[in-house]
Residue frames relative to the residue before (quaternion, step in Angstrom):
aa qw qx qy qz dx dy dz
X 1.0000 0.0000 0.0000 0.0000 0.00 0.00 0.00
X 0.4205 -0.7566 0.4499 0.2198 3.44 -0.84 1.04
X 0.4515 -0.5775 0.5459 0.4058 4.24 -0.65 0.96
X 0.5616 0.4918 -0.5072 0.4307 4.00 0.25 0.74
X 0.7673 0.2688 -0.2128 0.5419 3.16 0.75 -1.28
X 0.4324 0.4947 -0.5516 0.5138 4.30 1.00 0.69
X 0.7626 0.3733 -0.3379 0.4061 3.53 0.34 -0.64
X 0.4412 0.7074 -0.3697 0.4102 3.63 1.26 -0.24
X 0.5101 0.7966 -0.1221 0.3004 2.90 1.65 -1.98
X 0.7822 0.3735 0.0121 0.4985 2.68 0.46 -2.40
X 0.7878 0.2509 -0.3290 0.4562 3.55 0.42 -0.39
X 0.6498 0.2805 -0.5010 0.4981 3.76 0.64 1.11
X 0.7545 0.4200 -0.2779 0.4208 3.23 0.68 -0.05
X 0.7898 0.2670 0.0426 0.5505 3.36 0.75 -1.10
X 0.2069 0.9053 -0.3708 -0.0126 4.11 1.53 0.30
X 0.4925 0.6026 -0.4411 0.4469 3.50 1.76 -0.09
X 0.5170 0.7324 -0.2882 0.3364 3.40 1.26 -0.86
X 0.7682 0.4691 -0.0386 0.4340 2.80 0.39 -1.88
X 0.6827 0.4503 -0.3039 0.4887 3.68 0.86 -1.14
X 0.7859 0.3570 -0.2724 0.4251 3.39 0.30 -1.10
X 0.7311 -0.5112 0.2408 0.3824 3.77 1.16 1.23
X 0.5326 0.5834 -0.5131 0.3356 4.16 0.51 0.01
X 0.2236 -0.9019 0.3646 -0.0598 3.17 -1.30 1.02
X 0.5335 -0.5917 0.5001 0.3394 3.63 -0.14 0.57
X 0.3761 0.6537 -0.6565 -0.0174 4.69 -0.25 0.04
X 0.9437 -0.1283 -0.0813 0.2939 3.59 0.42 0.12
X 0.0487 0.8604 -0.5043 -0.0548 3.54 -0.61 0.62
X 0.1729 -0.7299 0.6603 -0.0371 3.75 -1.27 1.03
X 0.8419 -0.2932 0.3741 0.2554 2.52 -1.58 -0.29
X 0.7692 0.3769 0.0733 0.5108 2.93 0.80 -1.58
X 0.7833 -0.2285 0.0465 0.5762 4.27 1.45 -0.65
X 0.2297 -0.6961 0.6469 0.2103 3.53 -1.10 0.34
X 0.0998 -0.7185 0.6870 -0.0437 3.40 -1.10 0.93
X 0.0857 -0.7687 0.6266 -0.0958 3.59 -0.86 1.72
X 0.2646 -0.7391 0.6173 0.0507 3.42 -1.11 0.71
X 0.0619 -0.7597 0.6473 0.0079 3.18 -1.42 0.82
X 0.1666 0.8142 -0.5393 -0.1359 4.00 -1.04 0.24
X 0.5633 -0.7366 0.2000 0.3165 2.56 -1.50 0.87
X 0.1542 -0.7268 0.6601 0.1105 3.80 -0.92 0.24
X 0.7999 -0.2770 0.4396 0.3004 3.48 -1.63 -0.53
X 0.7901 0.3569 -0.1257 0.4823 3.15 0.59 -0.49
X 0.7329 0.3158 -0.2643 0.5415 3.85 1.30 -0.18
X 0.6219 0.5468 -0.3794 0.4126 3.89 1.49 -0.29
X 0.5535 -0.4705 0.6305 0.2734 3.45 -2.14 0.27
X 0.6972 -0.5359 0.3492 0.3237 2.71 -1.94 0.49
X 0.7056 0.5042 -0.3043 0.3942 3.75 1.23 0.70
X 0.6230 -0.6680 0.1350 0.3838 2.81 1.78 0.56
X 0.7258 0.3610 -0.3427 0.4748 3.09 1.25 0.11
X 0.7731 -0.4210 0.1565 0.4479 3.33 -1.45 0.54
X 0.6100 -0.6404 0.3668 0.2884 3.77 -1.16 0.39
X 0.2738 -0.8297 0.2786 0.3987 3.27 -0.21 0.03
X 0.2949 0.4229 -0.7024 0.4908 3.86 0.98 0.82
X 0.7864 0.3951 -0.4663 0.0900 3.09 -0.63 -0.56
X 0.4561 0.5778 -0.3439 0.5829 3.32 1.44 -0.36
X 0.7298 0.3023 -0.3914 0.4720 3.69 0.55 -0.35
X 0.3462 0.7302 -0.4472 0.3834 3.93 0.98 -0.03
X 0.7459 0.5570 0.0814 0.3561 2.82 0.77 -1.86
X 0.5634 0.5721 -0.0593 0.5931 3.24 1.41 -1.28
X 0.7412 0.3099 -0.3235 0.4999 3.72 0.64 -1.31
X 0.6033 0.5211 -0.4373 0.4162 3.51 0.95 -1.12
X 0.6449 0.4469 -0.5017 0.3642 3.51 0.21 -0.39
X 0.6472 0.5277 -0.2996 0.4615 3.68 0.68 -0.70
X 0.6970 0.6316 -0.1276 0.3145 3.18 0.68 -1.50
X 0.7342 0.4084 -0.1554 0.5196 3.28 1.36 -0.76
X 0.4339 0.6326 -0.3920 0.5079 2.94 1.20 -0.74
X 0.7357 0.5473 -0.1816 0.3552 3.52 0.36 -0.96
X 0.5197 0.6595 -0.2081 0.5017 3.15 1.02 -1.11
X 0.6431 0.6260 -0.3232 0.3002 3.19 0.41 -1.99
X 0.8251 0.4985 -0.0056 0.2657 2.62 0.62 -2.55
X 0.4319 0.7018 -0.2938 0.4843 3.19 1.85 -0.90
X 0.6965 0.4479 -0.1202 0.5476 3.72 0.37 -1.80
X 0.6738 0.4698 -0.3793 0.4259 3.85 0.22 -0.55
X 0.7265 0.3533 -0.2134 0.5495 3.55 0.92 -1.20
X 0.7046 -0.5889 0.3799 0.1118 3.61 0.25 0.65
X 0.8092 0.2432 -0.0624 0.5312 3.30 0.91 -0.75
X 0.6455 -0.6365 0.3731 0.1974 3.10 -1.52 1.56
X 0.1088 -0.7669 0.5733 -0.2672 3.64 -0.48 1.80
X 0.0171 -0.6796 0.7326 0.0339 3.54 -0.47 1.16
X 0.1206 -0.6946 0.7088 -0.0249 3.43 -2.30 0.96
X 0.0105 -0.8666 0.4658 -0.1787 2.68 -1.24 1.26
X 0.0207 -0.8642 0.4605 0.2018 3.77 0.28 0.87
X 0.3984 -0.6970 0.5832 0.1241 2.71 -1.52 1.78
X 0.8367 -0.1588 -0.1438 0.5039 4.14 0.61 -0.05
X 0.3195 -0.8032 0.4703 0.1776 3.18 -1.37 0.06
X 0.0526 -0.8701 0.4869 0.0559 3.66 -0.19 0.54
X 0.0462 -0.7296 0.6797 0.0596 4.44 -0.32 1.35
X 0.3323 0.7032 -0.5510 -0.3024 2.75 -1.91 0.07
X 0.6705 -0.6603 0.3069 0.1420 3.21 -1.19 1.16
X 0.3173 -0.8381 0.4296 0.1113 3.91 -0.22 1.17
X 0.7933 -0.1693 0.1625 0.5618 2.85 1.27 -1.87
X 0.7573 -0.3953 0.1866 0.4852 3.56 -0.65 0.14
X 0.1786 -0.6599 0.6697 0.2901 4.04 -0.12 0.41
X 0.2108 0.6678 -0.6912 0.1785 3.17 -1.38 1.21
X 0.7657 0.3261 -0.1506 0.5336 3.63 -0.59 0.94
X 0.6291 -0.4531 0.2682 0.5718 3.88 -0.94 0.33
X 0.1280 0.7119 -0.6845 -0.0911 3.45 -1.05 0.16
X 0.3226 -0.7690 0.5278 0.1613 3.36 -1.65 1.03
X 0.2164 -0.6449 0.6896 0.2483 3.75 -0.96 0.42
X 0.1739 0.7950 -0.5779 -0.0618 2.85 -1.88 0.49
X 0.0871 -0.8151 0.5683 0.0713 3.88 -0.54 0.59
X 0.1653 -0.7534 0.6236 -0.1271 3.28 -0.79 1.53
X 0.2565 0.8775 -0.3152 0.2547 3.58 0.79 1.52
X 0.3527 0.7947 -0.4054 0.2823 2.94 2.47 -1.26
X 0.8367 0.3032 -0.4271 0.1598 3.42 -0.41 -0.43
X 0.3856 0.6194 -0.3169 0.6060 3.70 2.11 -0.13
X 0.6536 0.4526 -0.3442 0.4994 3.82 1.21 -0.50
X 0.4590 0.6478 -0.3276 0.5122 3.60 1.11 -1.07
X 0.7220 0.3919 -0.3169 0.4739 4.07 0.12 -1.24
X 0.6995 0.5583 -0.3054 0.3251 3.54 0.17 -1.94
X 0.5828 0.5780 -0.2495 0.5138 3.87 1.20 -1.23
X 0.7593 0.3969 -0.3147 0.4085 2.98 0.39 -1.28
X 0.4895 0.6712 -0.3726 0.4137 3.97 0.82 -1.19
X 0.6304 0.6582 -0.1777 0.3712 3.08 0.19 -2.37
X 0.7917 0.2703 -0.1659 0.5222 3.81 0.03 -1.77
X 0.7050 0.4865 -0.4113 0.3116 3.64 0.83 -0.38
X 0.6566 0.4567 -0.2459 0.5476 3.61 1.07 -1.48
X 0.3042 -0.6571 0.6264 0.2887 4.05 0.83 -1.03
X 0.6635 0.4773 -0.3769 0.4358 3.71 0.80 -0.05
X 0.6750 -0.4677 0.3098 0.4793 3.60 -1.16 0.43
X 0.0850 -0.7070 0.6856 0.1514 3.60 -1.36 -0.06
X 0.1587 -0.8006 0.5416 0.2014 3.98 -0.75 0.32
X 0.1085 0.8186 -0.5638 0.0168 3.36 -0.96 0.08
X 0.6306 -0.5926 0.4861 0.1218 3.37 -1.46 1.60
X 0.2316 0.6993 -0.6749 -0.0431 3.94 -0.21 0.34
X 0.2557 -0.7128 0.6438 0.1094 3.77 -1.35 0.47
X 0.2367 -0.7395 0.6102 -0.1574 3.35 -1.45 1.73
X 0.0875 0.7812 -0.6128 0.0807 3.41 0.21 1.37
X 0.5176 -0.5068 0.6875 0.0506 3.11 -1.95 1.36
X 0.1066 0.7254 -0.6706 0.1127 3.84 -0.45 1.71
X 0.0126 -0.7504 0.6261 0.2118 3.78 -0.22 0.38
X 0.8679 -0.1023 0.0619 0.4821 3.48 -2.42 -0.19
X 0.8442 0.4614 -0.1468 0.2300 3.78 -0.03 -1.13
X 0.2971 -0.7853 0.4004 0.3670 3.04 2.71 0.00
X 0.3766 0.5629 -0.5832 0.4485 4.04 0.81 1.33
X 0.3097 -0.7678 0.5384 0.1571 3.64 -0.74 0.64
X 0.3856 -0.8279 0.4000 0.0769 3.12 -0.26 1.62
X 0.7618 -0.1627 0.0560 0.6246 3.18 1.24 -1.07
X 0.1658 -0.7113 0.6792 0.0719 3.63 -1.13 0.38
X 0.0483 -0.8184 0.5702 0.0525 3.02 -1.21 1.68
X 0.2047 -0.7039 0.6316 0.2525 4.05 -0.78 -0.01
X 0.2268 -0.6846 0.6899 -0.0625 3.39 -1.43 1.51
X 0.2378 -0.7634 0.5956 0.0766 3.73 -0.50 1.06
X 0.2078 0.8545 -0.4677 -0.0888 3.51 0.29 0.60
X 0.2038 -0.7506 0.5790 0.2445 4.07 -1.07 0.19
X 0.1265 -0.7744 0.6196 0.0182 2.84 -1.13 1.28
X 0.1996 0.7005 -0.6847 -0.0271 3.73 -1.08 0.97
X 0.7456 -0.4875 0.4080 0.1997 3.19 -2.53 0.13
X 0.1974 -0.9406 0.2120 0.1772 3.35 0.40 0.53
């Protein structure tokens, strides 16, 4: 899928996303890594970046990843995150990048899922690294994936 038609995505599907600056910078096989900066329109009253939005940013990184893997394997796979757990180090200020490098823990869960037909969960993690490569925040997305 082409990082035109993701951002297309986000702004019909997902338009809080998309407005308040989160981005699509890379997706594989293997992780998707999205960026977000701050501006006027996504910060608190302390100037740094909010924290939904950092979780926006955080699921998309997971979230797609998923997707991908969903569409690659062919077969019809509802998701769905059942909890979510952030914490916050330091102040998100400036570009910061999310990123979740799980694909191959995705690869198994799919694979389970279409065999057994019963749900399967799984933990993906979405750290917040800004300019100075310090992780700002790090979030954890239970998600459940079954065959429908």
């Amino acid at each position: 899928m082409s990082y035109f038609k993701l951002h297309l995505y986000l702004l019909l599907k997902l338009p809080s996303a998309f407005f308040t600056g989160v981005r699509v910078k890379t997706i594989n096989d293997k992780s998707c890594q999205t960026t977000v900066s701050l501006s006027w329109i996504n910060q608190n009253p302390f100037k740094s970046m909010f924290w939904a939005i950092q979780g926006m940013a955080a699921e998309l990184s997971t979230g797609l990843l998923i997707m991908n893997k969903i569409k690659n394997s062919g077969h019809n796979i509802s998701m769905l995150v059942l909890h979510n757990k952030a914490s916050f180090y330091k102040k998100g200020k400036g570009k910061l990048h999310f990123s979740c490098d799980q694909g191959n823990e995705i690869d198994h869960i799919i694979q389970t899922a279409i065999n057994t037909g019963e749900g399967q969960t799984l933990t993906l993690v979405s750290k917040g690294i800004n300019k100075d490569q310090v992780c700002v925040s790090e979030f954890e997305f239970e998600w459940t994936l079954k065959r429908r």
